[in-house]
Backbone as a chain_set.jsonl record, in Angstrom:
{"seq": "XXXXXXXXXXXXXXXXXXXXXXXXXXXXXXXXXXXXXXXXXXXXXXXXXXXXXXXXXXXXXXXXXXXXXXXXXXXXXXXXXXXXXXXXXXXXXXXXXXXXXXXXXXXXXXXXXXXXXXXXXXXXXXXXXXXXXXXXXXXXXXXXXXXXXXXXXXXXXXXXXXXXXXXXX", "coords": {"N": [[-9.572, 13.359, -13.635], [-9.864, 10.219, -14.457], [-7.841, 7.111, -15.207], [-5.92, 4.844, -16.955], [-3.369, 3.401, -15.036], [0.355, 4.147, -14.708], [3.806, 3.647, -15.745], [4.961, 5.871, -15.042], [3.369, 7.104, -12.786], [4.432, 5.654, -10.879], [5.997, 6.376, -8.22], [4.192, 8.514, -7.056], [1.833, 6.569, -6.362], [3.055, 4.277, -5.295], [3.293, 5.875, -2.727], [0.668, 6.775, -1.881], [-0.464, 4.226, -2.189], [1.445, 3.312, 0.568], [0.369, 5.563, 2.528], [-2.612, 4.843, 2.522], [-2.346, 2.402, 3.688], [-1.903, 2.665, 6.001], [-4.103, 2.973, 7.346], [-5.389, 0.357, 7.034], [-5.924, -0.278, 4.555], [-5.783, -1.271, 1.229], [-4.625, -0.007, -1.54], [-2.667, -0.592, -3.984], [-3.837, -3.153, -5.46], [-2.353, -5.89, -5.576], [0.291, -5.449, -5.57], [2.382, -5.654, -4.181], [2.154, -8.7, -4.38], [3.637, -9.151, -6.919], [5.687, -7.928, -7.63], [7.503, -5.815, -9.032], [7.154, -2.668, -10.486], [5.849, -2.772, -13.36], [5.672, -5.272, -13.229], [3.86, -5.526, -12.305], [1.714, -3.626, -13.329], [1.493, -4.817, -15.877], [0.002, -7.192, -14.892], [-2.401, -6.074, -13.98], [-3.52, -5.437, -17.164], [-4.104, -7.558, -17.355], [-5.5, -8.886, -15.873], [-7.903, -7.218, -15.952], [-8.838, -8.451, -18.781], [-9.034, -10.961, -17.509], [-7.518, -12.588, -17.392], [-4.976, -15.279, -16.178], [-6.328, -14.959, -13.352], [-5.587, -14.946, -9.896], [-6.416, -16.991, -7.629], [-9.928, -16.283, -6.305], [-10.359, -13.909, -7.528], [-12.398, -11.952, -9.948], [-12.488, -10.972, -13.026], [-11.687, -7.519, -13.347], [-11.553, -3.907, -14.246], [-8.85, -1.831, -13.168], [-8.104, 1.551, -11.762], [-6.383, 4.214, -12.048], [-7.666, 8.138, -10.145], [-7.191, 10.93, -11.318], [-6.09, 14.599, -10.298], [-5.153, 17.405, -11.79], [-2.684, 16.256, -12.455], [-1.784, 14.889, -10.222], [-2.097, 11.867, -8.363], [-4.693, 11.021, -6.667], [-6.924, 9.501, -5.931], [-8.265, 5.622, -6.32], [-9.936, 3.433, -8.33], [-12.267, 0.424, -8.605], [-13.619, -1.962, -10.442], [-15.444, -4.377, -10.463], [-16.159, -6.823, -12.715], [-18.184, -9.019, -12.394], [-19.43, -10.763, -9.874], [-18.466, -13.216, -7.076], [-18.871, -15.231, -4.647], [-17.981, -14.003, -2.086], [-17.587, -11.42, -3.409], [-20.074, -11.152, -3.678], [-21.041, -10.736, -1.058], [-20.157, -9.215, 0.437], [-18.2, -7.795, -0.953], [-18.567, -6.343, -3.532], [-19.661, -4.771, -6.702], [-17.919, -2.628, -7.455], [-15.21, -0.511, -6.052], [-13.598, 1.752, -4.482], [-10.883, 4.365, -3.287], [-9.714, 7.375, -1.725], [-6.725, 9.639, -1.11], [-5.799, 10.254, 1.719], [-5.059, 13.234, 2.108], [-6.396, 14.456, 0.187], [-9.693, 14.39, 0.32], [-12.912, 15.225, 0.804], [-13.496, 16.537, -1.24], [-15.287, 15.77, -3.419], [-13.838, 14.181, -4.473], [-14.512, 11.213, -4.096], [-17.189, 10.806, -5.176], [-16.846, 11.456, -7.36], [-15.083, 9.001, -8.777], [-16.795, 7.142, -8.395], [-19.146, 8.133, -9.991], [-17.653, 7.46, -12.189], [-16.985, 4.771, -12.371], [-19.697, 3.94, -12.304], [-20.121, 4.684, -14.677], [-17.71, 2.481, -16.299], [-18.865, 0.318, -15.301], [-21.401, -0.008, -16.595], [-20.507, -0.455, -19.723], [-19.093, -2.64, -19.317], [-21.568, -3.656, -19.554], [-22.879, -4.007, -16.872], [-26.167, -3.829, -15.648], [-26.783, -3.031, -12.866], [-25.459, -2.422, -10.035], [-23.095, -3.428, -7.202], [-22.814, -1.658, -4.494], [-20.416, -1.263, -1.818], [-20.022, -0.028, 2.323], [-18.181, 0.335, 4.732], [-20.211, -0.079, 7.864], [-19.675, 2.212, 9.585], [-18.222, 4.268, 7.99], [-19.392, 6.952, 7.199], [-19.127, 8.977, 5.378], [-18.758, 7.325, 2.824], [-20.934, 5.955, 2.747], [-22.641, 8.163, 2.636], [-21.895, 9.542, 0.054], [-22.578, 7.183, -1.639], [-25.111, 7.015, -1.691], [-25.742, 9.431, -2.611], [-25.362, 8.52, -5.386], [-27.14, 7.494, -6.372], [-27.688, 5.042, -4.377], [-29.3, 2.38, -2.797], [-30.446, 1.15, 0.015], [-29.86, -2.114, 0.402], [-29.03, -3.797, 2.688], [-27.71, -4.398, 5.771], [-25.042, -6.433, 6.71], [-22.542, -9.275, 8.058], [-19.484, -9.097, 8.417], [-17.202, -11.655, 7.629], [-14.966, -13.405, 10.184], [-14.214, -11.391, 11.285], [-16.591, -9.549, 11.863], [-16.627, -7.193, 11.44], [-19.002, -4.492, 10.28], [-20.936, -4.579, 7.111], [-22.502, -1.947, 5.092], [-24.633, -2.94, 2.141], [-25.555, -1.374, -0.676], [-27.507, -1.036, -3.583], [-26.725, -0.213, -6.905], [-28.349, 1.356, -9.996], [-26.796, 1.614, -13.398], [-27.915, 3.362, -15.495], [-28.778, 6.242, -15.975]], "CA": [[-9.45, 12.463, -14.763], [-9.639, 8.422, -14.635], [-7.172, 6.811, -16.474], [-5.215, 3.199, -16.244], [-1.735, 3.599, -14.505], [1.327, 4.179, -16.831], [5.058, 3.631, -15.385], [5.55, 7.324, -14.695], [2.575, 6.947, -11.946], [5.019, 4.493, -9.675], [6.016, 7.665, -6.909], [2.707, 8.697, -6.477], [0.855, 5.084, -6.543], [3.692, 4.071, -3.658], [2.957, 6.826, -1.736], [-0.622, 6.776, -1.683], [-0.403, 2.899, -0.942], [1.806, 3.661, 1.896], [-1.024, 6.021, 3.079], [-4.195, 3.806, 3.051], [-1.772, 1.333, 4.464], [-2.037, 3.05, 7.248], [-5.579, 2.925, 7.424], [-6.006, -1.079, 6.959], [-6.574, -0.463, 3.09], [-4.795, -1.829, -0.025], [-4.402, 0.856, -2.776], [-2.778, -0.922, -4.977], [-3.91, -4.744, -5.246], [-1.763, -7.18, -5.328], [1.558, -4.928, -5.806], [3.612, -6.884, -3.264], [2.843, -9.971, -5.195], [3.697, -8.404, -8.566], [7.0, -7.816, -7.463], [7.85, -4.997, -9.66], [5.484, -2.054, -10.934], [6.163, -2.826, -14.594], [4.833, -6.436, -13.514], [2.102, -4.901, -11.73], [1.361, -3.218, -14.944], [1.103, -5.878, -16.931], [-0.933, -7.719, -13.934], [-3.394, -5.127, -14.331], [-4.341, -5.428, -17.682], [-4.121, -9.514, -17.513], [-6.509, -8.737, -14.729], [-9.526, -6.602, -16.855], [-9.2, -9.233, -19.702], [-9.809, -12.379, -17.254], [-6.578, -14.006, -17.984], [-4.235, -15.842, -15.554], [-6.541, -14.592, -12.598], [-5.562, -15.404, -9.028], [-7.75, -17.12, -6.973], [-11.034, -15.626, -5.725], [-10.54, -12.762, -8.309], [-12.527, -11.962, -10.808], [-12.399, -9.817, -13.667], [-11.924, -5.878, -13.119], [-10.972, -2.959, -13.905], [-8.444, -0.821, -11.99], [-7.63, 2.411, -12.909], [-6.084, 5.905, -10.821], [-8.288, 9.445, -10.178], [-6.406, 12.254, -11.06], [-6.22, 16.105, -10.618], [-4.032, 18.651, -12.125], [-1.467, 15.578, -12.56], [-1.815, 14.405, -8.537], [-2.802, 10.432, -7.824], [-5.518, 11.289, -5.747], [-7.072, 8.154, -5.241], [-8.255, 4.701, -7.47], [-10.955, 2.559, -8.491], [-12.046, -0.882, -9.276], [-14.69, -2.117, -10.979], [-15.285, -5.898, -10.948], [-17.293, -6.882, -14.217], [-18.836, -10.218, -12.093], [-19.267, -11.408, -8.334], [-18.36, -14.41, -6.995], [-19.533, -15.346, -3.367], [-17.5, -12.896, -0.996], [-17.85, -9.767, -3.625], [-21.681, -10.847, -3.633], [-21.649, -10.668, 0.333], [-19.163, -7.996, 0.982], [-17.224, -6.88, -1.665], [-19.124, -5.668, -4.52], [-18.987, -4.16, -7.887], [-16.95, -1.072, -7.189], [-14.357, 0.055, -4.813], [-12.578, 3.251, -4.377], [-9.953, 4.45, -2.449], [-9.379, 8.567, -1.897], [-6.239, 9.587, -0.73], [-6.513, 11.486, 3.009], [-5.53, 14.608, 1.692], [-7.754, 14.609, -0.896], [-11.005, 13.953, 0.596], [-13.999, 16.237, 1.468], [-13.322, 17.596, -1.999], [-16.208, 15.45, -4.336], [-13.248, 12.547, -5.279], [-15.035, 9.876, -4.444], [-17.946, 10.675, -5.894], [-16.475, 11.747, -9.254], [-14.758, 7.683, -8.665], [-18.315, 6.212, -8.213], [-19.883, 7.777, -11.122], [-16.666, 7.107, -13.22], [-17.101, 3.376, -11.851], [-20.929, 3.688, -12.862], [-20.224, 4.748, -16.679], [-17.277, 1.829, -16.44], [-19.759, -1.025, -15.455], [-22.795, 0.038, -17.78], [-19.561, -0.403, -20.608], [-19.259, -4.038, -19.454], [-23.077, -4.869, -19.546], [-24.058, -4.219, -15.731], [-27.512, -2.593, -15.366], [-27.424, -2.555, -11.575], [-24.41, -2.717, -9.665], [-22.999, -3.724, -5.666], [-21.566, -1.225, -3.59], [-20.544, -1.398, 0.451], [-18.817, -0.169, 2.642], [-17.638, -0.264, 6.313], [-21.551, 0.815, 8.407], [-19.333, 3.481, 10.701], [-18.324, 5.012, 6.818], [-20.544, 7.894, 6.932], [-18.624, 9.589, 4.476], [-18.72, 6.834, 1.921], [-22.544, 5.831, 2.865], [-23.436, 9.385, 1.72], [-21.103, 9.4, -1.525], [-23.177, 6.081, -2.461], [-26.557, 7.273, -1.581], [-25.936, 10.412, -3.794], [-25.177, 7.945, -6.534], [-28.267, 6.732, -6.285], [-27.686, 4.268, -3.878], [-30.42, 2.109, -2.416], [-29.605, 0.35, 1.156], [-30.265, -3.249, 0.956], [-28.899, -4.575, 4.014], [-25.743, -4.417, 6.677], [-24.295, -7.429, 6.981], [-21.163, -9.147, 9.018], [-18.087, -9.955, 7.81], [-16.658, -13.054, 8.685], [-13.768, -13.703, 10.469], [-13.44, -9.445, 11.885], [-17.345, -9.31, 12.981], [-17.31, -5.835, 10.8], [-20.4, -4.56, 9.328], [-21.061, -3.573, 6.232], [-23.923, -1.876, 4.345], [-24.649, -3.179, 0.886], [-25.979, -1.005, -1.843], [-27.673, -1.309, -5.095], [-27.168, 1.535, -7.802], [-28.614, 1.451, -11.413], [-25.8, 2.17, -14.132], [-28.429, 4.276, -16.538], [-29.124, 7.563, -15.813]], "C": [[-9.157, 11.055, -14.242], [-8.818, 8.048, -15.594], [-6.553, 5.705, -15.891], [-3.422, 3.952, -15.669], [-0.854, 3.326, -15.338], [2.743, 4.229, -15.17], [5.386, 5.438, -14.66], [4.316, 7.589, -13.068], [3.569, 6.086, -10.722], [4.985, 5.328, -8.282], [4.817, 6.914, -6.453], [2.219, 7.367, -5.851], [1.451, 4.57, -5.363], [3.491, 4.738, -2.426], [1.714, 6.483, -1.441], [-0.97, 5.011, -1.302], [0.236, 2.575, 0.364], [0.631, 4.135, 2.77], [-1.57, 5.737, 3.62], [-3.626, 2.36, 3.534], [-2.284, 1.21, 5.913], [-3.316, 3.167, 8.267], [-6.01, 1.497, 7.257], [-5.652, -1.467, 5.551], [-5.36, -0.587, 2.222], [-4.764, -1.638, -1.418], [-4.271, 0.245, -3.977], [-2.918, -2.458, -4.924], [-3.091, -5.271, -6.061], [0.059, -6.305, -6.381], [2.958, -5.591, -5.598], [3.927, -8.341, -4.56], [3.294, -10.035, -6.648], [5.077, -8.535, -8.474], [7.807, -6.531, -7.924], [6.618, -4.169, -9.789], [5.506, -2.722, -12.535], [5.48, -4.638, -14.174], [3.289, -5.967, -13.061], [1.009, -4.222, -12.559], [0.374, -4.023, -15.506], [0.063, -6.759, -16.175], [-2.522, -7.541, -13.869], [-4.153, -5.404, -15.993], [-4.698, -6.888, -18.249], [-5.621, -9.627, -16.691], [-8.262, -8.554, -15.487], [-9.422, -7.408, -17.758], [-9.496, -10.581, -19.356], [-9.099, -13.297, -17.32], [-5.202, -14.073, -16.224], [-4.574, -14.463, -13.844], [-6.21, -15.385, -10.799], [-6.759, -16.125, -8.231], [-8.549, -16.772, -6.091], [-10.954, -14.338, -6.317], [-11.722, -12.955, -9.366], [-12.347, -10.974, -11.478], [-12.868, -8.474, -13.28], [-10.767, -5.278, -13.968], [-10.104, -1.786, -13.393], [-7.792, 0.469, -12.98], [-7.397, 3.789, -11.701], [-7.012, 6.982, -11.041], [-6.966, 10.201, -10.057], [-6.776, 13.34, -11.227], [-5.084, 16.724, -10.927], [-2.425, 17.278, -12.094], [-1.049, 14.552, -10.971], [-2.625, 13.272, -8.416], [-3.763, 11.057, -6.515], [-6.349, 10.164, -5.016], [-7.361, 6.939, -6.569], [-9.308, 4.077, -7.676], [-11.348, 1.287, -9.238], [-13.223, -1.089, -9.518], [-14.519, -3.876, -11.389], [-16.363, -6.221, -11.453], [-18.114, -8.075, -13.762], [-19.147, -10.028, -10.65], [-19.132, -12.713, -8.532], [-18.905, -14.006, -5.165], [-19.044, -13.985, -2.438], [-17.777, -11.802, -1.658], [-19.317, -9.894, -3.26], [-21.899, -10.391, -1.907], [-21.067, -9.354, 1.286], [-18.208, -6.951, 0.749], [-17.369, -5.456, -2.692], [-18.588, -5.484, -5.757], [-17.613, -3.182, -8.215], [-16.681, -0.985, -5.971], [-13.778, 1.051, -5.31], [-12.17, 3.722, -3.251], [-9.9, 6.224, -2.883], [-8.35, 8.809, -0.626], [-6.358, 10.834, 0.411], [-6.334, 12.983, 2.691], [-6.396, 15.698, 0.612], [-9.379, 14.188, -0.749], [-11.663, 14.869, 0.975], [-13.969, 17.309, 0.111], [-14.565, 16.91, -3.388], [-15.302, 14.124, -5.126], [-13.615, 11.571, -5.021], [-16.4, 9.841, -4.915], [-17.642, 10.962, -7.389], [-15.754, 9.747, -9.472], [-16.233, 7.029, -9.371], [-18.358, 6.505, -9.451], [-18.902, 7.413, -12.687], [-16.713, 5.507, -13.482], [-18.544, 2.834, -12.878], [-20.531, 3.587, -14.828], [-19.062, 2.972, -17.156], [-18.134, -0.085, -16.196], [-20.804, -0.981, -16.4], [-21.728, -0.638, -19.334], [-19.253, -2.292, -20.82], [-20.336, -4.714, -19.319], [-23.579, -5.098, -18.031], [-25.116, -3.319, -15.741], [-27.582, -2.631, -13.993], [-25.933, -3.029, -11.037], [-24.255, -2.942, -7.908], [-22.349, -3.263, -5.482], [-21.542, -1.081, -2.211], [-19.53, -0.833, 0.677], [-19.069, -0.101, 4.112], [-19.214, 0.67, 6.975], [-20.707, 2.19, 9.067], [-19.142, 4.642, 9.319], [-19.421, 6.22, 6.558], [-20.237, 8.347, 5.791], [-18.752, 8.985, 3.064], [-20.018, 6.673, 1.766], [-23.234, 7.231, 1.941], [-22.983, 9.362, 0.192], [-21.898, 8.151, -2.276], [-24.323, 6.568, -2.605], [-26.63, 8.54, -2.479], [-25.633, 10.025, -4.938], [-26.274, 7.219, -7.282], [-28.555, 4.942, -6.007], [-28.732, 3.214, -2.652], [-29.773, 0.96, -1.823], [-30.176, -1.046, 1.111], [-30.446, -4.146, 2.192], [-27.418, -4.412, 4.934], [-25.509, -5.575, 7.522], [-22.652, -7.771, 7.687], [-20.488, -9.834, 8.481], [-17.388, -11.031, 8.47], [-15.824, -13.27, 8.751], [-13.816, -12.341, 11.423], [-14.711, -9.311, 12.332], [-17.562, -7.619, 12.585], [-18.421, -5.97, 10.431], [-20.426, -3.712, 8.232], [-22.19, -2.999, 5.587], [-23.515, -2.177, 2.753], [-25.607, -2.235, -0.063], [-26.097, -1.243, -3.342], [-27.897, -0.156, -5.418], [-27.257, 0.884, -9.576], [-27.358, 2.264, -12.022], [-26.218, 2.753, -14.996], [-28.404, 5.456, -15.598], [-28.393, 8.237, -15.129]], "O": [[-8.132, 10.869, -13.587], [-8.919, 8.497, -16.736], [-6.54, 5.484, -14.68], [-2.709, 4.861, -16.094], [-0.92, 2.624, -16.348], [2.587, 4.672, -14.033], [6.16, 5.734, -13.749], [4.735, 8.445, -12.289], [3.097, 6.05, -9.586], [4.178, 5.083, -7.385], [4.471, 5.841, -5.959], [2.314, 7.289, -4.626], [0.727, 4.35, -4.392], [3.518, 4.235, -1.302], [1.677, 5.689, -0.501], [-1.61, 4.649, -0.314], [-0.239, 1.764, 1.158], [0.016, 3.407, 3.55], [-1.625, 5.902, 4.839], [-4.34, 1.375, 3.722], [-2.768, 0.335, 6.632], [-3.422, 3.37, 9.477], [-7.233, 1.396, 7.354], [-5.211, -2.574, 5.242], [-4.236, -0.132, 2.435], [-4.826, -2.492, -2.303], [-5.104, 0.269, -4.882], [-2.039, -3.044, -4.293], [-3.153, -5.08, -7.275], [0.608, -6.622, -7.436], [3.965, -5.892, -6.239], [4.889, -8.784, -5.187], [3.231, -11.043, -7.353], [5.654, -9.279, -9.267], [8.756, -6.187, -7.22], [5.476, -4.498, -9.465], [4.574, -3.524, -12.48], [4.763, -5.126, -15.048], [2.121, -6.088, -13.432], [-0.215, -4.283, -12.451], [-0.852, -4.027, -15.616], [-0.865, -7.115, -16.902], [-3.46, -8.332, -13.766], [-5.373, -5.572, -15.989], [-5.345, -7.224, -19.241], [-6.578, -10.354, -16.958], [-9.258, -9.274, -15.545], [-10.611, -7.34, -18.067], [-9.985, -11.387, -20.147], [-9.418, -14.486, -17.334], [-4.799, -13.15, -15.516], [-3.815, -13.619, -13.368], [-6.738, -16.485, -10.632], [-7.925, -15.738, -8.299], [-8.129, -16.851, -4.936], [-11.503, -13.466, -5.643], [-12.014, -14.117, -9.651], [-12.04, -9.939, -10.887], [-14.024, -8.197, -12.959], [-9.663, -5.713, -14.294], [-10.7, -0.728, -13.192], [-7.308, 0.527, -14.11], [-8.137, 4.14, -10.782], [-7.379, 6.995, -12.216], [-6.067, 10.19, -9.216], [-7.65, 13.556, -12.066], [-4.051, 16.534, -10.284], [-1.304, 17.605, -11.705], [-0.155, 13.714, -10.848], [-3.84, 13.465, -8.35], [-3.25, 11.503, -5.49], [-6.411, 9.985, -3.799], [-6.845, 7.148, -7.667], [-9.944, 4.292, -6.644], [-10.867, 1.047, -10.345], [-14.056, -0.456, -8.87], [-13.807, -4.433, -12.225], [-17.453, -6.034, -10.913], [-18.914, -8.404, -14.637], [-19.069, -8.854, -10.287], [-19.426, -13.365, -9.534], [-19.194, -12.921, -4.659], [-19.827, -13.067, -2.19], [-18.239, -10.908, -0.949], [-19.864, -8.985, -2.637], [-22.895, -9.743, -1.584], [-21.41, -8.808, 2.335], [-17.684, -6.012, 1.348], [-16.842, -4.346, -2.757], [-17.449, -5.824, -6.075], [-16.687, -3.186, -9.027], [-17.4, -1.215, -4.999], [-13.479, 1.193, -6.496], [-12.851, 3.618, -2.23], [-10.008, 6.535, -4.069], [-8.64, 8.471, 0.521], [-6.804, 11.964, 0.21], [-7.195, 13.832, 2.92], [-6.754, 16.858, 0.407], [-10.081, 13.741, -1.657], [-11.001, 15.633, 1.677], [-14.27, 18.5, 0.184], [-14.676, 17.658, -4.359], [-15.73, 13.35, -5.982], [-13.12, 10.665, -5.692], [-16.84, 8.703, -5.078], [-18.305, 10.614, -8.365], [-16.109, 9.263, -10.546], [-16.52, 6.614, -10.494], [-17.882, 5.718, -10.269], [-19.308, 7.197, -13.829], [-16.518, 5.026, -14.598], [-18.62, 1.938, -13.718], [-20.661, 2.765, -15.736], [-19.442, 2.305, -18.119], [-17.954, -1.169, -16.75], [-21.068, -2.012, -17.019], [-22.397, -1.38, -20.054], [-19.203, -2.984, -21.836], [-20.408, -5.916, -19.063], [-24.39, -5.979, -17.744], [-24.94, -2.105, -15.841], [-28.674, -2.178, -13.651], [-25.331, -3.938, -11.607], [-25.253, -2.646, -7.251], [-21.204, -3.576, -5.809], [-22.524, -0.812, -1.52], [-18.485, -0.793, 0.027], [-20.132, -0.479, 4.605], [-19.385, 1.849, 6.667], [-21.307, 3.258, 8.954], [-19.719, 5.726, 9.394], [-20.208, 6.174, 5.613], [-21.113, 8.169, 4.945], [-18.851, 9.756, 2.11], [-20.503, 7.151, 0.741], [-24.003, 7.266, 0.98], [-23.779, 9.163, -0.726], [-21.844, 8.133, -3.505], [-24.717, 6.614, -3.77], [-27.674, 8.666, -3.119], [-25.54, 10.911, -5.788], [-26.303, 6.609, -8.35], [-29.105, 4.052, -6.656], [-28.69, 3.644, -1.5], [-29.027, 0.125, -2.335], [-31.114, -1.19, 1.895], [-31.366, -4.853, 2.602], [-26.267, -4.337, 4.503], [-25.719, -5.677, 8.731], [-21.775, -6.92, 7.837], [-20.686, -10.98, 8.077], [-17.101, -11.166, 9.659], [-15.241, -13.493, 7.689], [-13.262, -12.523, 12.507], [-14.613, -8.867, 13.476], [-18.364, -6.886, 13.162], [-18.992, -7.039, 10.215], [-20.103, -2.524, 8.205], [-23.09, -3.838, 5.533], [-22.471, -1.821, 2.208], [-26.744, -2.706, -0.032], [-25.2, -1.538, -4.132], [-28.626, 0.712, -4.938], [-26.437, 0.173, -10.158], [-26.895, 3.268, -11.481], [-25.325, 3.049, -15.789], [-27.94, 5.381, -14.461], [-28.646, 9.428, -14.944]]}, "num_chains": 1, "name": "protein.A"}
């Protein structure tokens, strides 16, 4: 189940950003600068309506995957691009937490992502991720993901592949 984060989610949501800490990655965005969860909250849905956005944000989405009651992992859905999502970021991101992976959660993310952008008016959407990502590469390409190009990130000299996926069908 997808659903927006509620106060009783804090544990979990800490934990699992601890986690993908550990891995580079940043579970929950922009927590630290929130200060609180209860601002982080409210951050969140200031965020999907476009209002008092930081800069180089744009409007999204964020929202937790759950099973049987267990933060498993999260997903974002940004309703625009601006230069860096167009080159590296994309429409959709998702995060699955390590012990929950190899089990179909990030593809149940994606197409949760997909039905959430068709909702804000995208018919084709941008997703990437790191080229060594095999794991995610396949999870896109069974989304019906079509490889445009693998490009380098600037500043780190990563590469990423960019995908385009249609939000009908």
């Amino acid at each position: 189940m997808v659903r927006s984060f509620t106060a009783d989610d804090e544990a979990q949501a800490r934990t699992a950003h601890a986690e993908l800490a550990a891995e580079g990655f940043d579970f929950c965005l922009g927590l630290e600068q929130s200060g609180t969860w209860s601002a982080w909250l409210d951050h969140l849905v200031e965020i999907e309506r476009g209002r008092d956005l930081p800069p180089g944000w744009v409007p999204e989405t964020f929202v937790g995957g759950f099973a049987g009651g267990t933060l498993v992992g999260r997903l974002s859905v940004r309703h625009r691009l601006n230069a860096h999502l167009a080159h590296v970021g994309g429409h959709i991101g998702y995060a699955v937490r390590p012990g929950h992976r190899r089990r179909g959660r990030a593809s149940a993310l994606l197409r949760h992502g997909l039905l959430v952008a068709r909702g804000v008016g995208l018919e084709r959407v941008l997703v990437t991720c790191t080229d060594t990502n095999v794991a995610s590469a396949r999870t896109i390409e069974g989304a019906g993901g079509e490889l445009e190009d693998v490009v380098v990130v600037p500043g780190t000299g990563e590469l990423k592949r960019r995908y385009w996926i249609a939000t009908h069908g």
